[in-house]
N, C-alpha and C positions, 0 to 999 in steps of 0.2 A: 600507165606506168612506163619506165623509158630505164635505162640504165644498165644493162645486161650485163652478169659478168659471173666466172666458175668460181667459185668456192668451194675449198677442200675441205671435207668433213668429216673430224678424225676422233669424234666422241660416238660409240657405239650407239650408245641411247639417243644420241640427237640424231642419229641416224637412222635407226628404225623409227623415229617419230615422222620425222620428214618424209620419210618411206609411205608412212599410212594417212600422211596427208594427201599425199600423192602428187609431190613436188618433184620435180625435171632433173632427173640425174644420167650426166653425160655416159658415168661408169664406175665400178667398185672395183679396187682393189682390193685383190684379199690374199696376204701369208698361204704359204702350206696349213699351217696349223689351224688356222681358222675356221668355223663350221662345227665347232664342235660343243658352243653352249645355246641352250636353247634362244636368246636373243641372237646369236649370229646365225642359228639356222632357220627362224624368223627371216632375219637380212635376208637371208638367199632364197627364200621362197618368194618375197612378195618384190624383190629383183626380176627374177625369172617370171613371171605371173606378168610381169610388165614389160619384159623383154629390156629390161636392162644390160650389158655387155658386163660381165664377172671376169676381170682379166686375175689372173693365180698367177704372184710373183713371188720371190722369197724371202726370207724372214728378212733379211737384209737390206733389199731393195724397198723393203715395205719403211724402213727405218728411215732409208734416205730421203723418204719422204714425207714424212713427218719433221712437223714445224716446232712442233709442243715435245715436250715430257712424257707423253704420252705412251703406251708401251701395247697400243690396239694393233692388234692382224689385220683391221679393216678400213681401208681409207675410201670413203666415198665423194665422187666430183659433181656438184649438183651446180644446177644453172638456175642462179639467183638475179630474182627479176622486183628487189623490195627496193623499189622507188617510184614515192607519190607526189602529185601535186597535192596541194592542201586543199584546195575547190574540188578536185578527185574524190578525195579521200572522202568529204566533207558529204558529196554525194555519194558517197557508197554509204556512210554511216547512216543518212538520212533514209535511202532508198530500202537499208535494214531493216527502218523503224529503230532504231539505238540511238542512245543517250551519247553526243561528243564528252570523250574524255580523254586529256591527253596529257601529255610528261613535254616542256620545254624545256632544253638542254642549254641552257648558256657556256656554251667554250668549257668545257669538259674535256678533261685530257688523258686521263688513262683510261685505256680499256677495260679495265677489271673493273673498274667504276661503273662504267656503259655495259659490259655487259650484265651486272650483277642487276641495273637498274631494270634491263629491258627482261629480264628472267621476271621479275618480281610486278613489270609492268604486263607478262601475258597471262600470268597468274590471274592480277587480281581484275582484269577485263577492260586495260587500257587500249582505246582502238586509235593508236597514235603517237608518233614520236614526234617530235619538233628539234631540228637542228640549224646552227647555221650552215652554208655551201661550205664544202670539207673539199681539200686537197688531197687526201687519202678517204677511202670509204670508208664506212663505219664497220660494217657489216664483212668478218676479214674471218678468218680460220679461227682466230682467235677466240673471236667474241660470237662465234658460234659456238666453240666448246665449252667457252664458261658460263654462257647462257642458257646451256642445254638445248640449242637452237631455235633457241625466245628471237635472236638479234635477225632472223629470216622470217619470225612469226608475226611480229608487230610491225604494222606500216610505217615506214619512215620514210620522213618527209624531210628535204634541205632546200631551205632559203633565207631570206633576210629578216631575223627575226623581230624587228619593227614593223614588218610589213605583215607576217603571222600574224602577229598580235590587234595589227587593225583589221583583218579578215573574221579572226576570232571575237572582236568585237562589232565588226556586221553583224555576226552570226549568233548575236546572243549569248555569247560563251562567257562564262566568270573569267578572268584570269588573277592568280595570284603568284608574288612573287617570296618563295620564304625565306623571311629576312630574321634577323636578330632583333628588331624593333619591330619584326609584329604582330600582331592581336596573336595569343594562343590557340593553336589551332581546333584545338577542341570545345571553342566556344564560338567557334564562327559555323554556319549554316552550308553543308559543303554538297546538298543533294545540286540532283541537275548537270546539265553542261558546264564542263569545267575544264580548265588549263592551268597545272601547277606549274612553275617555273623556279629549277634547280639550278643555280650558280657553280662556277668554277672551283673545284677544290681548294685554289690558292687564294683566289682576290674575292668570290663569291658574284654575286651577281653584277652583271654592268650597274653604272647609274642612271643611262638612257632607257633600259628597261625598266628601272625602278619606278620612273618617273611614268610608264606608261601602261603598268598594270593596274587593277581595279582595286588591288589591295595586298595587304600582307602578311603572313601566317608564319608563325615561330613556335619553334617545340621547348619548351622552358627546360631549364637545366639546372642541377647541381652548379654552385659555384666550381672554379676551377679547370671547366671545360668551357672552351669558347665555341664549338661547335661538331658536331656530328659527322662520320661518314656518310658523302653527300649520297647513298644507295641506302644506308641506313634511313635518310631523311626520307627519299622515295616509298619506301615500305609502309613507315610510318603514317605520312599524307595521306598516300592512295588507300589503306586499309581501313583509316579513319573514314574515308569518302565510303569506301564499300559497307562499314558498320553501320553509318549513317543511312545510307539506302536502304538496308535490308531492314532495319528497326524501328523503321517510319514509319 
C-alpha cells in the first residue's frame, strides 16, 4: 500500500468504529462538552488505552473545524493508508482464501454517490473498489462521514481501467458492465469472482469499456424512468450476488 495521508473524522460513530478496528489516529479533538454519552466515553477510553493524544478545545474552535454540518464535539485525525495495487490486493484476497469481488467505478462524480456505494459495498462483503487515477482522492472527510467510514474500510485501488479489466480477466474474474441493454440481472448466474462495472451518472458507462467486459446486466424498469440512482444500482447487484451465494 503506498499513498499516506490524515483525514479528519467528524462522524462519531465512524469513529468509534475505526477506533475498534484499530486504525492510526494522529489525535482527537474534543469540545468541553464532550464525554458525556456513552459512545463518546467509549471514544475516550479506547483513545487512552492506545495512547492516543485527547487535545480539549472549545466548542468554537471545534466548529472551525468542521467541514460538514455536522454539530459533533469530537473530531478525530486518523492516518489513512487505503491505497492498493490490484495484483496486492488480488493476493491478499487469495492469500484469505476469499472469493474476488469487486465494484468498478467508471468516472463517477459526486461523492454522496461514492460514498453511499462504498457503505453498501462493506456491507455486503465487497473486497475492492476499482477506480480510474483521480486528481483529488476519493477517500476525503466527506465520504468518510457519509460512509459511516466504509470509504477507509474497503480497498481501493486507482488505475487505468482497461488495464484492470485485462488483470481481472487473467484472473478468471466475470466482469459485467450494467447497461440498459442487458440480460436482466436476475437471470444471469452471478456466483463466483466477479467485477460489476457502474457508469457515470451523466453519460453512464464509457464505450471502450463496454466493448471490453464479458457481458451485461440491466435492472428492468417501469416505463418512464430511464435509469436509477447509480448507488441505488450498486445495492441492487451486489445483494443479488450475495442472495445468490447464500441460496446455492
Amino acid at each position: 500500500m503506498a499513498k499516506s495521508r490524515f483525514i479528519q473524522i467528524e462522524s462519531k460513530n465512524a469513529l468509534l468504529e475505526l477506533l475498534k478496528e484499530g486504525r492510526d489516529f494522529d489525535r482527537i479533538y474534543a469540545a468541553g462538552s464532550a464525554f458525556k454519552d456513552e459512545k463518546s466515553k467509549e471514544i475516550y477510553k479506547l483513545a487512552g488505552q492506545r495512547g492516543i493524544p485527547i487535545l480539549k478545545i472549545s466548542r468554537k474552535a471545534i466548529n472551525r473545524r468542521l467541514r460538514s454540518s455536522s454539530a459533533e464535539s469530537i473530531v478525530g485525525i486518523m492516518y489513512s493508508q487505503n491505497s492498493w495495487t490490484l495484483r496486492e490486493l488480488l493476493e491478499k484476497i487469495y492469500e484469505e482464501k476469499k472469493q474476488p469481488f469487486f465494484l468498478i467505478l467508471d468516472n463517477l462524480k459526486y461523492s454522496q454517490n461514492i460514498a453511499a456505494i462504498m457503505r453498501t459495498a462493506f456491507a455486503v462483503g465487497v473486497n475492492g473498489i476499482i477506480v480510474n487515477p483521480q486528481k483529488k482522492s476519493l477517500i476525503s472527510d466527506e465520504t468518510i462521514r457519509i460512509s459511516m467510514g466504509a470509504a477507509e474500510r474497503v480497498p481501493l485501488v486507482e488505475m487505468k481501467l482497461f488495464e484492470a479489466l485485462k488483470t481481472l480477466k487473467e484472473n478468471d474474474i466475470k466482469t459485467y458492465a450494467i447497461h440498459m441493454d442487458g440480460k436482466n440481472y436476475y437471470e444471469e448466474d452471478l456466483r463466483g469472482p466477479i467485477a460489476f462495472v457502474l457508469g457515470a451518472e451523466d453519460v453512464g458507462i464509457s464505450t471502450g469499456i463496454l466493448e471490453r467486459v464479458d457481458g451485461a446486466l440491466s435492472i428492468p424498469m417501469r416505463e418512464g424512468i430511464g435509469s436509477l440512482n447509480v448507488s441505488a444500482t450498486a445495492s441492487i447487484l451486489t445483494y443479488e450476488k450475495l442472495r445468490q451465494e447464500v441460496t446455492a
